[in-house]
C-alpha positions in Angstrom: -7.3 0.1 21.4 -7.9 3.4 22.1 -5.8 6.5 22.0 -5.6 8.4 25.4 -7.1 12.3 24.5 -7.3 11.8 20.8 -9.5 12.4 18.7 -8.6 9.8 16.4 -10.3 6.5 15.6 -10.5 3.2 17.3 -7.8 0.8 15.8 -8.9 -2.6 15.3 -6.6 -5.7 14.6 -8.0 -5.3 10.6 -5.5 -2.3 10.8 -3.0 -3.7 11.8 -3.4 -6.7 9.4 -3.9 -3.9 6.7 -0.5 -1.7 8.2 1.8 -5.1 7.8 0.5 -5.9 4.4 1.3 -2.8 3.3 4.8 -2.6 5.0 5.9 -6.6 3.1 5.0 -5.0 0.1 7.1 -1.6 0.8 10.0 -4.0 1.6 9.7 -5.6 -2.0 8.0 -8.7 -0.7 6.2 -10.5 -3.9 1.9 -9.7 -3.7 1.5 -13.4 -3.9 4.0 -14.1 -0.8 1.8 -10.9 0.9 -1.7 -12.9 0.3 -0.2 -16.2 1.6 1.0 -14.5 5.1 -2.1 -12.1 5.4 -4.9 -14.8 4.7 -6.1 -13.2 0.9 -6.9 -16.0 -1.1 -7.6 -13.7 -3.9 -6.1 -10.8 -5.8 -9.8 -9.4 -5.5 -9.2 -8.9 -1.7 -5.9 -7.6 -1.8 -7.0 -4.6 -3.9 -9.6 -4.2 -1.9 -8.1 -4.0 1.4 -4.8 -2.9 0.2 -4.6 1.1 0.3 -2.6 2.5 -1.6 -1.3 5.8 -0.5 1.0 8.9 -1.6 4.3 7.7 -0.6 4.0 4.3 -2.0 3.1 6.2 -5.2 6.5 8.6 -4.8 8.4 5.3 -4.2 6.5 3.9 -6.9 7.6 6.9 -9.4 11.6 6.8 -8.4 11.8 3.3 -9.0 10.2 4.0 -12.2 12.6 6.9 -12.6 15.3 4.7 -11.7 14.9 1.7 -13.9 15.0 3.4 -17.0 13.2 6.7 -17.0 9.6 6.5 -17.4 7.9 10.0 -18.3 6.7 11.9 -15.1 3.5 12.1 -17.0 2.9 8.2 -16.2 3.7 8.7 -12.4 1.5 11.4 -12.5 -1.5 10.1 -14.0 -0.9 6.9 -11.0 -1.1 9.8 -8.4 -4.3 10.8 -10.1 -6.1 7.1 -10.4 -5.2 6.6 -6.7 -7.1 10.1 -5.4 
């Protein structure tokens, strides 16, 4: 599928695939459940197609923040491992 007068790239149905496992997992569905529905029979695959990205780091780091106050240092240094 192509976007009309973009400049952006060609989505393929991997994206999509990719887009919907990353949305379960946003929604607090279990990484095992994730694999099962997505076809990843290892956790080897879902790290490796799984992207992790900014704002599942933020909503990584209030949850944190929320459970019980882990150090903003710790978030931090998961923003940095993900760049």
């Amino acid at each position: 599928m192509r976007i009309p007068n973009s400049d952006r790239k060609r989505l393929t149905p991997h994206d999509f695939r990719r887009t919907a496992a990353r949305n379960d997992i946003r929604m607090g569905i279990p990484q095992a459940v994730v694999k099962s529905l997505i076809g990843w029979e290892t956790d080897a695959m879902f790290s490796r197609y799984f992207i992790t990205d900014e704002t599942i780091l933020k909503e990584a780091g209030d949850k944190l923040a929320q459970a019980g106050g882990q150090s903003s240092a710790k978030v931090q240094a998961l923003r940095t491992e993900a760049k």
